[in-house]
C-alpha positions in Angstrom: 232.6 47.3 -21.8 235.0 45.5 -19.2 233.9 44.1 -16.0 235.0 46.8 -14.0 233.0 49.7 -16.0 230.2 47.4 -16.0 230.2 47.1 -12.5 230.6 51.3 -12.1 227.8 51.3 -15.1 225.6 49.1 -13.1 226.5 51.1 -10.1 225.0 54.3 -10.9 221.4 53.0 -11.8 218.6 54.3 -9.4 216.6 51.6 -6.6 214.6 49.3 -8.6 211.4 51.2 -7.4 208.8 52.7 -10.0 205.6 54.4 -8.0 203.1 57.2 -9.2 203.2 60.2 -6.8 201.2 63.0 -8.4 200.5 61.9 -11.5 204.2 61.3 -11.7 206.5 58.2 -12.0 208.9 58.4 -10.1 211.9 56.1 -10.5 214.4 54.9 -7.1 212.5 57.3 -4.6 213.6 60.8 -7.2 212.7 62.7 -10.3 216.1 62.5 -10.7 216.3 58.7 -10.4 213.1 58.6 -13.5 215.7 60.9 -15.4 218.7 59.2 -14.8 217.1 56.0 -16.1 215.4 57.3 -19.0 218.6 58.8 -20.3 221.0 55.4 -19.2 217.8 53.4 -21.2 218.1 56.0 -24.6 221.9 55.6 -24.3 220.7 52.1 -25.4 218.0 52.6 -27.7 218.5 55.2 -29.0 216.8 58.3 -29.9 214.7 56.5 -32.5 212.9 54.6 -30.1 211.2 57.5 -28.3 210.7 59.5 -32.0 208.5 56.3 -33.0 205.9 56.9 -29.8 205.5 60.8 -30.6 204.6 63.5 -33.0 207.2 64.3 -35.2 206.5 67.9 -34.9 206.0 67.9 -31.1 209.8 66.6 -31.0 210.7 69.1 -33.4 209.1 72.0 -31.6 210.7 70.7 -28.3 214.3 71.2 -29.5 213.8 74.7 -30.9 212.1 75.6 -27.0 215.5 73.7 -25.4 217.5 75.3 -27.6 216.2 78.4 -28.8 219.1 79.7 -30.5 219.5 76.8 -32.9 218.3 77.0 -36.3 215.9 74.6 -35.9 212.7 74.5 -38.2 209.8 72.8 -35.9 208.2 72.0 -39.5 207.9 68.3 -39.5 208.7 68.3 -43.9 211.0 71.5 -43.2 214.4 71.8 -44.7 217.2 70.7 -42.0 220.4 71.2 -43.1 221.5 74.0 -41.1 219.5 72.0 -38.0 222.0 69.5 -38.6 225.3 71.4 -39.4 224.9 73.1 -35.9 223.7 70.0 -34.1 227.2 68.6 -35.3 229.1 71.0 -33.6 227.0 71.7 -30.7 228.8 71.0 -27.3 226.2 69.3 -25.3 227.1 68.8 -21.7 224.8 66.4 -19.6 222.8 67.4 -17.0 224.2 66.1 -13.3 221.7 63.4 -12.2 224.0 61.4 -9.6 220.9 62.3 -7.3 218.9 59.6 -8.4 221.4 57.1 -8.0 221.0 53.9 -5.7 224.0 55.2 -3.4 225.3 53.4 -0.6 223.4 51.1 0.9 224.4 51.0 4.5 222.2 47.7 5.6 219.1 48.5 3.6 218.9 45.5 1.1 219.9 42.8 4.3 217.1 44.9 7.0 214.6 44.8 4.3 214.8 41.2 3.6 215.0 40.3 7.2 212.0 42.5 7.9 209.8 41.1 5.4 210.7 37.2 5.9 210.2 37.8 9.7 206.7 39.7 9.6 205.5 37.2 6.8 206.4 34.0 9.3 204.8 36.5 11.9 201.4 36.5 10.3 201.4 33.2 9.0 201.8 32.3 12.6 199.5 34.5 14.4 197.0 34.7 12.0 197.2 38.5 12.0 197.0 40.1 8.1 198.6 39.6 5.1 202.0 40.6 4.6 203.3 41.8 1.4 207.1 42.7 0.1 208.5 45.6 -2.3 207.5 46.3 -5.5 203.3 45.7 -4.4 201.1 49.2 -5.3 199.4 50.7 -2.8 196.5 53.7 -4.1 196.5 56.8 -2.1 195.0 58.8 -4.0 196.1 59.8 -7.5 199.2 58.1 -6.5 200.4 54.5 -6.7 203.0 53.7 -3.7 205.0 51.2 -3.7 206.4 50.8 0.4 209.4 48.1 1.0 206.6 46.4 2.9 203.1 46.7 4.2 200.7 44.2 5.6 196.8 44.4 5.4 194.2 42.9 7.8 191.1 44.0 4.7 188.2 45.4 4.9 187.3 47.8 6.1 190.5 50.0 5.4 191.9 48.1 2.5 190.9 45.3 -0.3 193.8 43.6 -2.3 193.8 42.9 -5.8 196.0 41.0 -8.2 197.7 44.1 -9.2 197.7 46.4 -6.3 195.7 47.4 -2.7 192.9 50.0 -2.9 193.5 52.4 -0.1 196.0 52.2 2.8 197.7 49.7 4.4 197.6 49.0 8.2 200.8 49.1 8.5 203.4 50.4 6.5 207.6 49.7 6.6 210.3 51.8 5.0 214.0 51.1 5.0 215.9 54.2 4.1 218.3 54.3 1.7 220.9 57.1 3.3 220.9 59.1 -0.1 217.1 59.0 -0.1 216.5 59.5 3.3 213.9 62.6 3.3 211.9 61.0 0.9 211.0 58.5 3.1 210.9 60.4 6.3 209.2 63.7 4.5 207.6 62.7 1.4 206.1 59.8 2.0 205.0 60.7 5.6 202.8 63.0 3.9 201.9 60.7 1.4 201.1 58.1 4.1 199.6 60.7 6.9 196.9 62.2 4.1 196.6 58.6 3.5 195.3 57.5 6.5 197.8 55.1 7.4 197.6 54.2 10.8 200.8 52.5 11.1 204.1 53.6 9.7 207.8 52.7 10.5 210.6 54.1 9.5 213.7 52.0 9.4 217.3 53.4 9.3 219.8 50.5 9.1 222.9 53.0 9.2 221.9 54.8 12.6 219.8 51.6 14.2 216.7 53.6 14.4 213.3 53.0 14.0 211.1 55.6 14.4 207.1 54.3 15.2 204.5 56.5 13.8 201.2 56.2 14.9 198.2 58.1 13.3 195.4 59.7 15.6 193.1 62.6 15.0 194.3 63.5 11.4 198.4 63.2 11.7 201.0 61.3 12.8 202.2 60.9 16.5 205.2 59.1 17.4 205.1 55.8 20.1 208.3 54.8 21.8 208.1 51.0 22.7 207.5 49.9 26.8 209.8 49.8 29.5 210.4 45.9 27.7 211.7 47.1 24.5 209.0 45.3 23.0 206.2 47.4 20.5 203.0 47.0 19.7 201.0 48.2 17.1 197.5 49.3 18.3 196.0 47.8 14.9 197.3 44.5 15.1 196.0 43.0 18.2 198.4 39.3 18.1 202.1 41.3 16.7 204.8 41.7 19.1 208.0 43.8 17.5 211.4 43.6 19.0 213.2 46.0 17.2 216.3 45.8 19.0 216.7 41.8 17.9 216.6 43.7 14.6 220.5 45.3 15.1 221.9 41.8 16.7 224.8 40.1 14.1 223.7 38.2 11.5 225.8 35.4 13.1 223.6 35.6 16.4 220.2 35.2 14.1 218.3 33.2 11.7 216.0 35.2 10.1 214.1 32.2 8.9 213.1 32.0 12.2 211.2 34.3 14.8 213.3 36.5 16.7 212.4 40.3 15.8 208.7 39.6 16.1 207.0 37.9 18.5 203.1 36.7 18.6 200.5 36.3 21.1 198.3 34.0 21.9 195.4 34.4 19.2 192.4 35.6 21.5 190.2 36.6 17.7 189.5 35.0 14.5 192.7 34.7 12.5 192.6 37.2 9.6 194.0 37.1 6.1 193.8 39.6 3.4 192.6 37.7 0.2 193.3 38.9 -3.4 190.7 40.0 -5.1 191.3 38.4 -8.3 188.8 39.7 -10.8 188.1 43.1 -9.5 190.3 46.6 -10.2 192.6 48.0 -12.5 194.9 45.5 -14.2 198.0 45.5 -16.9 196.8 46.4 -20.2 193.3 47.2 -19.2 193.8 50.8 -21.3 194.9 51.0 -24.7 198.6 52.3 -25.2 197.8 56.0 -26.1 200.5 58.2 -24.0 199.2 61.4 -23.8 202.7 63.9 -24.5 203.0 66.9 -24.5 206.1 69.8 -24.6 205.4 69.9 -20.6 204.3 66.7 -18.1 200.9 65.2 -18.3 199.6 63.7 -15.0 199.4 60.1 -15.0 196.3 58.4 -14.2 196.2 55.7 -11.7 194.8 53.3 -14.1 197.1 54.3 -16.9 200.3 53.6 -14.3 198.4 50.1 -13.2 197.6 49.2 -17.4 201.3 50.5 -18.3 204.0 50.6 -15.7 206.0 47.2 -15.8 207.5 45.1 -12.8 210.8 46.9 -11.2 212.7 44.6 -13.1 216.0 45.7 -14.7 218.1 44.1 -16.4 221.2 44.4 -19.4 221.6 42.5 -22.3 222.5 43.4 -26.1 224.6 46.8 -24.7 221.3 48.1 -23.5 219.0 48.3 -20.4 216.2 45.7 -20.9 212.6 46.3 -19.0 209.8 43.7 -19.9 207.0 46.5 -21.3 210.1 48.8 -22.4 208.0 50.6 -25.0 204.6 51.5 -22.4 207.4 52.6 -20.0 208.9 54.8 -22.3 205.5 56.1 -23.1 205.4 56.9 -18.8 208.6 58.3 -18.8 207.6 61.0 -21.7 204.6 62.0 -20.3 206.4 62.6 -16.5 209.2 64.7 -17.8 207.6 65.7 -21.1 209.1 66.3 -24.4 211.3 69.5 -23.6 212.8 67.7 -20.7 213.3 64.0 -22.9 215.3 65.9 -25.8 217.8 67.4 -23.0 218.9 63.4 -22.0 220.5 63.2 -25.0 222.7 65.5 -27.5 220.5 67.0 -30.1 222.5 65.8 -33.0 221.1 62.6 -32.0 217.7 63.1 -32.2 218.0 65.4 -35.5 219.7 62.4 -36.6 216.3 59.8 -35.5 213.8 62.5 -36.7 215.3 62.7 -39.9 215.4 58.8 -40.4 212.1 58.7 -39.1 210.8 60.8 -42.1 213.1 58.7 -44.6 211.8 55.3 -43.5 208.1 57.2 -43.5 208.4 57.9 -47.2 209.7 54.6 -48.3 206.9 52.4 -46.4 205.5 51.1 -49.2 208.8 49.3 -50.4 209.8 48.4 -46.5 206.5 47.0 -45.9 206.8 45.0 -49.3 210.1 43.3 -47.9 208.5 42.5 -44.6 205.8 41.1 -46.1 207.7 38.6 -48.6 209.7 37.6 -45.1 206.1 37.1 -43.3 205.0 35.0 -46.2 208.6 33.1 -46.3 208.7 32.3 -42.8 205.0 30.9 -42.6 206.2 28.4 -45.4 209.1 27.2 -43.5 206.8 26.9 -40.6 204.4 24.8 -42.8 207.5 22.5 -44.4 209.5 21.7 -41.2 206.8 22.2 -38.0 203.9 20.7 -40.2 201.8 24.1 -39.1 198.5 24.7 -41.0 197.0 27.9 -40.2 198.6 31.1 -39.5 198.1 34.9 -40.2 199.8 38.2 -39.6 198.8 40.9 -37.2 200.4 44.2 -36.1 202.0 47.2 -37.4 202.5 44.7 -41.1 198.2 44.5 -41.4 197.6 48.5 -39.9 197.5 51.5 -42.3 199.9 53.1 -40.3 203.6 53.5 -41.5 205.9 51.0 -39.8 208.4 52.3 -37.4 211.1 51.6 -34.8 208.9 49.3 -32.4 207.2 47.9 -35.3 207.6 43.7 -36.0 206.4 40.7 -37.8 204.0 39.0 -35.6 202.9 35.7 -36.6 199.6 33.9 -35.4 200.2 30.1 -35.0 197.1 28.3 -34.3 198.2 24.4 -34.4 201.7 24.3 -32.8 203.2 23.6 -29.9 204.8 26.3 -27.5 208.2 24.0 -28.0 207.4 24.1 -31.6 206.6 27.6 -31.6 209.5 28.5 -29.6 211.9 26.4 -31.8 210.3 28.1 -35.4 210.7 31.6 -33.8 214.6 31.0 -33.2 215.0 29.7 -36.7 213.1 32.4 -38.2 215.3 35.0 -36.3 218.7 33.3 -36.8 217.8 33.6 -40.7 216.5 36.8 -41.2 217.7 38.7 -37.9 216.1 42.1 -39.2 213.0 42.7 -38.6 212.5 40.9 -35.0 209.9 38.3 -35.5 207.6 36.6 -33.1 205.4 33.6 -33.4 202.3 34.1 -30.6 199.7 31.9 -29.9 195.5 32.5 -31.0 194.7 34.2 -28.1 196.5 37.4 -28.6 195.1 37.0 -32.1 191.0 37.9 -30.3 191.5 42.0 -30.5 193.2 41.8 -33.8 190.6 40.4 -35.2 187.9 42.2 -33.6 189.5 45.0 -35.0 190.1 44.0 -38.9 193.3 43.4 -38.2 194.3 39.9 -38.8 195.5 38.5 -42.2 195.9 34.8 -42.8 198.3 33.6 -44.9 
């Protein structure tokens, strides 16, 4: 791929936003945008990679309801020749999802920054909440929001955790992005009204417009600022908005230093939001179990908080790479569901991963002989050259379980140093390269071995 279609590539990934709204994940503010990265994330993994997280015969039924003309047996051991002759000549055409793209950005990325620099000086300052930028959760609900910023004052109306904020924020800020716009000025409002949220803006780079919503007796009314051009928000006692400082050239500002917000005097006790650091949800609090089915499954909110990774993407190796890509994955199937995941791709493609699957399935004893003459072979350079003296397997290699695509060799090393560790891990992957290997520390060893799972060697 050449610089330019990596740029175009690049280009037609959603917003870097992952929230739960109705049991949902929703990826760059669409359905569309959760689509349009599963599919750009398969193009890199390939089929295989979702075939190793389901049911074979849930993935085989899912095809024959997508395509119900093909000759498709939905028997897991069936015969699939003719499955396979007419996947070959099948003419899949994609489905248009240029709706979940990031589109242009008109100002959104410079407001939002400027915004959330400014109001996080503001507070410092005045003592007035805790302000906090994109990508933090806020639970409404059965959903998990994530706005471009929000800022909490505590209890009563909110407590911060580590993870995320249990109920709503006192005030919340949302920069459209123009090819987004109604889900920030419908959707969410909704979201955010039901919610309880008694301060939302809604920030529109591209038109210089802010709308103020304030919320009184059960809804949303919108609050113009005074005769001064100055607003302030009825919760916040010491903030002072200037929104039309907000619009000046860059040239004319410094957004390192106070000049769209303003604040008073402090008259009250300072207040700051803590986190809550042992309390609530937190990442991998729930097993990985994804529950799929042919048709979506509602998230919960502590399955989105135990599995859902940081808005992180990034490319390497010719493929999207999320930390957590496999519990994402697992997200991704049970928001769209099986019948809608088998469309992303052409079906010859995963005809082609089922049937490997079932291959690989009836030679695990053999495979799992290999990887285990590795595992043994790599713990003996690790004793010879790193001067290690205990170690053990865990993983897929110790489970009764067949291997499969996300499966590794996971080595416990309970006398070497991370450098050490780190230095033995690239060795061991420069000389065997296939299967990935990783050398872990005890204390991911503690549910292993609470669960039989652990082998020394």
């Amino acid at each position: 791929m050449t610089h330019d279609e990596f740029e175009q590539w690049w280009g037609r990934l959603p917003e870097s936003k992952l929230e739960l709204i109705d049991g949902k994940l929703i990826v760059g503010n669409s359905l569309s945008g959760s689509q349009l990265l599963f599919r750009m994330i398969l193009e890199g993994w390939g089929a295989a990679a979702v075939v190793a997280l389901v049911d074979r015969k849930l993935c085989w039924e899912a095809l024959k309801v997508a395509y119900p003309d093909a000759p498709i047996s939905t028997s897991e051991k069936g015969e699939h020749t003719q499955a396979e002759a007419w996947a070959s000549q099948f003419d899949y055409q994609p489905e248009d999802l240029s709706a979940g793209e990031y589109g242009k950005d008109e100002g959104h990325r410079t407001t939002r920054d400027s915004l959330e620099v400014q109001l996080s000086k503001a507070t410092s300052i005045g003592g007035c909440g805790q302000s906090i930028g994109p990508d933090f959760v806020m639970h409404l609900g059965n959903s998990g929001i994530t706005p471009d910023i929000l800022l909490s004052r505590g209890n009563p109306l909110n407590h911060i955790y580590n993870w995320y904020m249990e109920g709503p924020a006192d005030l919340v800020i949302e920069v459209i992005l123009p090819a987004h716009a109604a889900q920030d000025r419908e959707v969410k409002r909704h979201y955010y009204e039901a919610g309880g949220v008694p301060e939302y803006w809604i920030v529109d780079p591209q038109r210089q417009q802010i709308d103020f919503l304030r919320f009184a007796g059960g809804q949303y009314w919108p609050v113009r600022p005074d005769s001064e051009g100055r607003y302030r928000p009825h919760n916040i006692p010491n903030l002072v908005f200037l929104p039309d400082n907000l619009w000046l050239p860059q040239s004319q500002t410094n957004r390192f230093c106070l000049s769209i917000f303003e604040v008073r005097a402090q008259t009250q006790k300072k207040v700051k939001a803590a986190f809550d650091e042992e309390g609530g949800f937190k990442p991998d609090s729930l097993a990985f179990v994804p529950r799929v089915a042919l048709d979506s499954v509602s998230i919960s909110f502590e399955e989105f908080v135990s599995w859902c990774p940081r808005a992180k993407i990034e490319y390497a190796n010719n493929k999207i790479q999320i930390v957590g890509m496999r519990q994402f994955l697992g997200l991704l199937l049970m928001t769209l569901g099986m019948v809608e995941t088998v469309k992303l791709l052409p079906p010859q493609q995963w005809i082609s991963a089922l049937i490997e699957a079932e291959v690989n399935e009836f030679n695990d004893a053999a495979r799992k002989a290999r990887w285990w003459k590795i595992a043994k072979q790599s713990a003996a350079l690790l004793r010879k050259k790193h001067g290690a003296t205990r170690l053990a397997v865990i993983g897929d290699l110790v489970r009764p379980l067949p291997l499969n695509y996300w499966s590794d060799i996971t080595l416990v090393v309970y006398d070497l140093s991370r450098e050490a560790r780190w230095e033995g891990g690239q060795a061991l992957n420069e000389m065997f390269k296939n299967p990935r290997l990783y050398l872990v520390e005890p204390k991911y060893a503690d549910e292993s071995l609470a669960n039989n799972e652990l082998v020394e060697i």
